[in-house]
N, C-alpha and C positions, 0 to 999 in steps of 0.2 A: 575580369569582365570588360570587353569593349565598350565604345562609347554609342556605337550603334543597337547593342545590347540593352540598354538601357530603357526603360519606360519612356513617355513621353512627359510626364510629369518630372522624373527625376532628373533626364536630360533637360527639362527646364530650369531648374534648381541647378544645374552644373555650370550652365550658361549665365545663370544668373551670379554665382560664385566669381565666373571666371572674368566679366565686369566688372565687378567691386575691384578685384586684383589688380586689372588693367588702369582703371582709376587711382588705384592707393601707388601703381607701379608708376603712373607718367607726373602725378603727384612729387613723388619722391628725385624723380630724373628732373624736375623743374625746379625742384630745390637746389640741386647738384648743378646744374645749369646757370642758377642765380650767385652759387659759391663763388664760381667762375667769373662772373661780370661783375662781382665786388670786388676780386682782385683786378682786374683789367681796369677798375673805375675807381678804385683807392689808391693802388699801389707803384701799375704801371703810368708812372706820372713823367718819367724821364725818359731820355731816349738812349744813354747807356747806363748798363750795369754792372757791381762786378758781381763774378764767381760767390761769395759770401751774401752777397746781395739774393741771387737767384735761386740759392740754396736756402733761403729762409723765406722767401714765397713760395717756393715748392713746398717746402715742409710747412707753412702753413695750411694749406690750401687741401696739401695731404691729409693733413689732422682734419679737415673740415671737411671733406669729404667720404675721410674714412668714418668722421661721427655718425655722417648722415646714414652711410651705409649700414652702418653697426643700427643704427635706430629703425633702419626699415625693416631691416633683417628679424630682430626683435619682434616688430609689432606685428611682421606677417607669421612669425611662430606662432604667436601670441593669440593673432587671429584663427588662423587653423587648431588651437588647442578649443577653443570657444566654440568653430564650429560642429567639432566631433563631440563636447560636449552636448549639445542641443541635440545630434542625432543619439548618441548614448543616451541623454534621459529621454527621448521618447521610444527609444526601442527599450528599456528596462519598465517604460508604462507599459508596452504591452507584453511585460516577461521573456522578451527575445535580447541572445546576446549575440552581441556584431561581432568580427576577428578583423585585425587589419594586419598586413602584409607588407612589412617595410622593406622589403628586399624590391616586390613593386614599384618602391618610388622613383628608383634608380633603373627604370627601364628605356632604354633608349627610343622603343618602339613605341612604348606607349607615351613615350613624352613627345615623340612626333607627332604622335595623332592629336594629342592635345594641340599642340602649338598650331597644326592645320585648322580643329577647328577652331581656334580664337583667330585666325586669321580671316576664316570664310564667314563669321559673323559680320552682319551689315544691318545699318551701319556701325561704323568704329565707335570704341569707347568714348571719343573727344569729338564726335557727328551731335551738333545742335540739331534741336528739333523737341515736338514734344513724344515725352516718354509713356513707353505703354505699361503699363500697369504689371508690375512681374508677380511673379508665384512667391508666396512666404511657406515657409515650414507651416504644418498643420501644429497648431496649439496642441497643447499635451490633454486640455480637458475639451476634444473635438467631438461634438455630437452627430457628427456622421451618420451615414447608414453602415458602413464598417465598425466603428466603433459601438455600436447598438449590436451588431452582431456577434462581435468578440467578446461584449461585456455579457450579454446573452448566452454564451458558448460554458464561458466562465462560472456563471449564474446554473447553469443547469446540471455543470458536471460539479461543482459544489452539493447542488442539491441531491441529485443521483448518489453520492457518496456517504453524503448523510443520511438517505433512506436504506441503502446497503448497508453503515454501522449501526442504524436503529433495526433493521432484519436480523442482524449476528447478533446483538444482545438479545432479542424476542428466540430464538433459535435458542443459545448459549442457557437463557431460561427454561425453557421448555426439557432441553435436557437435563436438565439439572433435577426440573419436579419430578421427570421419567425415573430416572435411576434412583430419587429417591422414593417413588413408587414401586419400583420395582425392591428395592430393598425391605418395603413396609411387608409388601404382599410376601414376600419369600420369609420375613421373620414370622409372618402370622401363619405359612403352611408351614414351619418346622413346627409352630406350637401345635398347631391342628395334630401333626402325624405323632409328636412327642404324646398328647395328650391318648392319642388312640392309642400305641403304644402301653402306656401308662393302664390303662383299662383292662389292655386285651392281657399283661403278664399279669394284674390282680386278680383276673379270672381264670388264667389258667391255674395258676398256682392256687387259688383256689379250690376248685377241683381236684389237684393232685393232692392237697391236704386229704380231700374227703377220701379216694381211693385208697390214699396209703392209712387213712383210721379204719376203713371197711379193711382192708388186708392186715391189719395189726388186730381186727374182731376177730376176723377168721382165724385166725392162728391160735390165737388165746382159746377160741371155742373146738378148735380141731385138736389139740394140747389136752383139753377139758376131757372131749370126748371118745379121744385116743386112751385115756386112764380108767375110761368109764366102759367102753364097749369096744372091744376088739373088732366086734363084726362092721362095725361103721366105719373103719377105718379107710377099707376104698372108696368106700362112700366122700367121705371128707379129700381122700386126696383128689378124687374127681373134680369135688365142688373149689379145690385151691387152684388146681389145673384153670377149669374153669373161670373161676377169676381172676386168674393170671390174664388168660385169653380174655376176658374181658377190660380187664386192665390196657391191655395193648389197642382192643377193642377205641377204649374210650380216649386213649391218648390220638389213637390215626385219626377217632371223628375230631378231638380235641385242633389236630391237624389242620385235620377238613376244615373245621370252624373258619382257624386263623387265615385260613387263604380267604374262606369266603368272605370273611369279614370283612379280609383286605380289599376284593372284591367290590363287594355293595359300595363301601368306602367312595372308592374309585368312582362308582357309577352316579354316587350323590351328587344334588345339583350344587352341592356348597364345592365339591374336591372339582366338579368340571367347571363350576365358575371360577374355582380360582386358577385353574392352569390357564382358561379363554384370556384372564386378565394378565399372567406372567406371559404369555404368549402376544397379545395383542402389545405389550409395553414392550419386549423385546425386538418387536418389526417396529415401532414405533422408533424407538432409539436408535436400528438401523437406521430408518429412513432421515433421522433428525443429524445422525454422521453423514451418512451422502450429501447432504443437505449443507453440510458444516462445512466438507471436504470441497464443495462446489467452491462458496463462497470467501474462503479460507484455506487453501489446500496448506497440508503439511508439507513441512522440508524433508 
């Protein structure tokens, strides 16, 4: 990002960085400057020298210079690590992470812009006069109107989140009493139809007792009166025909019965209440999956 790109607030914070520097930088040239007029003011006291001689005011002056150098070098590190800390902890206050770019630092273009603008700044870092009041970093616990609105943002989509997990559990419940109503009512119609069932073969059977004792009479008394009277003999076989034909008679209404039975059954308001309720529980539990799958979808 350019340096014209920049806000007007943050281009004031860069300006105001790029002072401190200028300061800490002509600081350090005026120490290195001072090295220099100690040796000139201590050392050079004679008017010749030798080779041995000038070779160990060099190398001193060398070492005192290269200290100084080594110490600025340091403490501008030093400073730049301190300043990225302060924007790192307020940008992790507001949950955002920065990326820095170090290949950047070594750009030749942007280091001209820079050096242009600490030049076009007026006045210089070392211009007496009084100073205007510069921009500080915003505190980490800023009560802003930004900060009221981020913390508000935060605050709502917190809340929103917990009224959606308090929705899935109220849902996840709800399903849960479903199915097991729906298991309650489907074990109370197997007993219903087991119990009819149950009724409807003790009647039949039944019944076919009593037919097969009247056709076990007959025969015993057609037997009887086959030994007794020849002439009644058609007679009798008629009346076993007959109740043969009756027999079949009473098994097809026995038939009839069973269906109609099954019939009424069906039409009772107990058999149509309970389908309304396996019916009504089963669109329910649909709708309580749609309902899941919204909130929740499956993978």
């Amino acid at each position: 990002m350019k340096m014209a790109e920049l806000s007007e607030h943050h281009r004031a914070e860069v300006l105001s960085y790029m002072r401190f520097a200028q300061n800490k930088r002509l600081l350090r040239l005026k120490s290195v400057a001072s090295c220099f007029q100690d040796v000139r003011e201590s050392r050079l006291v004679e008017d010749t020298y030798t080779a041995e001689e000038v070779a160990e005011l060099l190398g001193g002056l060398q070492a005192v210079v290269q200290s100084e150098l080594e110490l600025e070098l340091i403490n501008s590190a030093h400073t730049n690590v301190l300043l990225l800390q302060q924007l790192f902890s307020q940008a992790q206050h507001w949950h955002l992470r920065l990326h820095t770019d170090i290949s950047e630092l070594e750009n030749r273009q942007l280091l001209e812009q820079v050096a242009e603008l600490e030049k076009s700044q007026e006045p210089g870092p070392s211009a007496k006069g009084p100073q205007t009041n510069k921009p500080r970093l915003a505190p980490l616990s800023d009560g802003g109107s930004s900060s009221d609105l981020l913390h508000g943002q935060i605050a709502r989509l917190q809340e929103e989140n917990d009224k959606l997990r308090a929705r899935l559990r109220t849902l996840e419940t709800q399903v849960t009493t479903a199915l097991d109503d729906k298991r309650s009512a489907e074990q109370t119609l197997r007993e219903v139809k087991s119990q009819l069932q149950a009724r409807q073969t003790s009647q039949a059977s039944h019944e076919a007792t009593h037919l097969e004792d009247t056709v076990t009479s007959l025969k015993m008394e057609f037997q009887k009166t086959l030994g007794d009277h020849t002439a009644s003999h058609k007679n009798l076989e008629e009346n076993l025909t007959k109740t043969k034909h009756e027999l079949l008679r009473v098994n097809e209404q026995l038939a009839m019965a069973e269906k109609e039975l099954e019939k009424k059954f069906q039409e009772t308001g107990a058999y149509r209440n309970m389908k309304d309720i396996l019916t009504k529980k089963n669109e329910q539990i649909k709708d309580l999956r749609r309902r899941l799958v919204k909130y929740e979808p499956e993978d």
